[in-house]
MIDOSE-1310 file (N, C-alpha, C; in nm, 2 decimals, decimal comma, always signed):
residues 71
xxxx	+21,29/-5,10/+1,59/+21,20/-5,05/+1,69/+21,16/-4,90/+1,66; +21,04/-4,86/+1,67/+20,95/-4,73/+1,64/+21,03/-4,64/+1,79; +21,06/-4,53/+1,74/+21,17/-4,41/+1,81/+21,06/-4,40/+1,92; +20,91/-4,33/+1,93/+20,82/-4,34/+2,00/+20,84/-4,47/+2,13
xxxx	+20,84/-4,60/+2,04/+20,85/-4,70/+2,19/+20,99/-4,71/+2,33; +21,06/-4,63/+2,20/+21,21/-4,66/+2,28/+21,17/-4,48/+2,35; +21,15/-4,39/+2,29/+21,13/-4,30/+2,41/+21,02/-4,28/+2,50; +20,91/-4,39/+2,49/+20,84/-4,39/+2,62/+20,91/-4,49/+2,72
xxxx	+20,92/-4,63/+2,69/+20,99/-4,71/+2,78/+21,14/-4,62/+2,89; +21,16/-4,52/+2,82/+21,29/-4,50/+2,86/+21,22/-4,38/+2,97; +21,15/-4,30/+2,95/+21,00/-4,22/+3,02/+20,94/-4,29/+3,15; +20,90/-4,43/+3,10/+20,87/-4,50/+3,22/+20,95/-4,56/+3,30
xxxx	+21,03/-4,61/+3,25/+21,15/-4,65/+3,35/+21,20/-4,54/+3,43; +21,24/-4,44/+3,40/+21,32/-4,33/+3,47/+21,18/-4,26/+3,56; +21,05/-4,25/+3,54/+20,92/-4,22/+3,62/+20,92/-4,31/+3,74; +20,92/-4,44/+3,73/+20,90/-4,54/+3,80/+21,02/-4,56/+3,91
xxxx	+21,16/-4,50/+3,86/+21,29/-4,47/+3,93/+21,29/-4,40/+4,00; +21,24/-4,23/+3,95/+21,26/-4,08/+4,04/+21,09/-4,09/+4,15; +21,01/-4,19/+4,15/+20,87/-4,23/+4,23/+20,99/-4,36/+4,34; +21,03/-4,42/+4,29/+21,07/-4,54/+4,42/+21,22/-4,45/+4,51
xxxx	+21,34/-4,41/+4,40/+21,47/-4,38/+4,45/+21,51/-4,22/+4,44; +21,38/-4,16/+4,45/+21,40/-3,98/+4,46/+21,55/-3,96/+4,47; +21,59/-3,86/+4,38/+21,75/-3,81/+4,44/+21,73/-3,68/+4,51; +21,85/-3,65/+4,52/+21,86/-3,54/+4,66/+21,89/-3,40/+4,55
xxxx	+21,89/-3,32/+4,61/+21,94/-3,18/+4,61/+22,00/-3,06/+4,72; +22,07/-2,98/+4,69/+22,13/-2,89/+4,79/+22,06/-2,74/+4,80; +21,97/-2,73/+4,89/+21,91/-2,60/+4,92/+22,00/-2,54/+5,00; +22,01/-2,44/+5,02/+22,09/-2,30/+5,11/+22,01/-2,19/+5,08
xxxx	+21,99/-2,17/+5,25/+21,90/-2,07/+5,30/+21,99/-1,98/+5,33; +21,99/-1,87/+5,41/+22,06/-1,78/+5,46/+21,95/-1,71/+5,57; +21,99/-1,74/+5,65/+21,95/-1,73/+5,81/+21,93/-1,63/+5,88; +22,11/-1,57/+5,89/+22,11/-1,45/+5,99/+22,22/-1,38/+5,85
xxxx	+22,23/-1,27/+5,90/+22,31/-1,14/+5,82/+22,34/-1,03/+5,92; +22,44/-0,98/+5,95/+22,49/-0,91/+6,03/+22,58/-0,82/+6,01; +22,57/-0,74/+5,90/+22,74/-0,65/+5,83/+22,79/-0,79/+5,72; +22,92/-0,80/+5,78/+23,01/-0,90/+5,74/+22,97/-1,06/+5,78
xxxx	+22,90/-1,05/+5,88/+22,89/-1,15/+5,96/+22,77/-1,24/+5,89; +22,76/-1,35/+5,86/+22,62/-1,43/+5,78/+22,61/-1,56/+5,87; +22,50/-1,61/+5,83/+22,54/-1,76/+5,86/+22,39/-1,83/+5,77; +22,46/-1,95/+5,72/+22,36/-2,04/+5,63/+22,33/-2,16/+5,65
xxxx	+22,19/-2,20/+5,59/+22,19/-2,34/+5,63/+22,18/-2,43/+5,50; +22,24/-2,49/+5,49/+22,26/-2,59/+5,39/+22,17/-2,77/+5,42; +22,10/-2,75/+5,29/+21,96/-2,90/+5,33/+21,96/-2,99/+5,23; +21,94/-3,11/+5,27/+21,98/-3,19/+5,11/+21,79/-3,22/+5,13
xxxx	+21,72/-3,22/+5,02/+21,61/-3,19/+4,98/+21,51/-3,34/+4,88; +21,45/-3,42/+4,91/+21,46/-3,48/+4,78/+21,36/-3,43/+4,71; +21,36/-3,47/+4,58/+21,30/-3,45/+4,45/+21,14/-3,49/+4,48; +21,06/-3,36/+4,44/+20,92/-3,43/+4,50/+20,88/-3,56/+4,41
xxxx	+20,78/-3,62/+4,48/+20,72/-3,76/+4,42/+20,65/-3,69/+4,28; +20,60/-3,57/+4,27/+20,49/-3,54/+4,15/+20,59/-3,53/+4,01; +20,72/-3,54/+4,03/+20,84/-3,49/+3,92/+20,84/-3,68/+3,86; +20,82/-3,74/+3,96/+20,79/-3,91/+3,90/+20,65/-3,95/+3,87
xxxx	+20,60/-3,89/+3,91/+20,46/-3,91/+3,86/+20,43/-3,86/+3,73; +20,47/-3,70/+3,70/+20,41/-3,64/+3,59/+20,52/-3,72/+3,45; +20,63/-3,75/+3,48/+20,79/-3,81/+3,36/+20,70/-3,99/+3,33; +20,66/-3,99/+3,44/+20,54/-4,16/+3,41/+20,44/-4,14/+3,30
xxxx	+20,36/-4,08/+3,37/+20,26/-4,02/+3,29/+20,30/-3,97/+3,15; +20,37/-3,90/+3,16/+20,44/-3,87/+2,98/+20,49/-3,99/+2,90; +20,53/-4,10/+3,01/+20,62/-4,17/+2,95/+20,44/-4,28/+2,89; +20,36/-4,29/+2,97/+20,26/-4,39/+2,95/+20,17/-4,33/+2,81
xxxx	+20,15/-4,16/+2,84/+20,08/-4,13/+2,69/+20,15/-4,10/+2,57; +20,33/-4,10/+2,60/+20,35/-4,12/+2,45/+20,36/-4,27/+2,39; +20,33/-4,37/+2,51/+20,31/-4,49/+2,46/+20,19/-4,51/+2,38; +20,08/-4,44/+2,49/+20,00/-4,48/+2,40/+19,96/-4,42/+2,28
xxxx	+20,00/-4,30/+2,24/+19,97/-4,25/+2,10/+20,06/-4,31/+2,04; +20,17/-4,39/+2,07/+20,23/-4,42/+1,96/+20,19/-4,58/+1,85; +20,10/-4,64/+2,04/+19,98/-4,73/+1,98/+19,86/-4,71/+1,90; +19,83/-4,61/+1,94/+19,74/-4,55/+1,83/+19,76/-4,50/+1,70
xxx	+19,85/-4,46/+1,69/+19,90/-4,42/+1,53/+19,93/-4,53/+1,49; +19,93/-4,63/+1,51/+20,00/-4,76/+1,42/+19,91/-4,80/+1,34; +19,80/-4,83/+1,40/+19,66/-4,86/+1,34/+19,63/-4,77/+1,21
């Protein structure tokens, strides 16, 4: 198998993953501040949809140039 097919398939699969099963992340804000005194807020955040859209998209045009260069 051509390196190109195996690293787009692997591009669209993981696109098509982070678009259906977004993972999370940990934001912390900080709120109040007072001397010594703080307080924070901790958010679990998911992964926007455009981070699976744009890893798709990469993953569909290195498909397709790598159909094109075969020719």
């Amino acid at each position: 198998m051509k390196p190109s097919l195996i690293v787009s398939l692997v591009l669209i699969a993981g696109g098509i993953f982070l678009i259906l099963h977004p993972p999370h992340y940990v934001s912390r804000q900080s709120v109040f501040k007072l001397g010594t005194l703080h307080a924070s807020v901790r958010q679990e955040r998911p992964l926007p949809s455009w981070v699976g859209g744009t890893v798709l998209g990469i993953g569909l045009g290195v498909l397709s140039l790598g159909l094109l260069k075969k020719r």
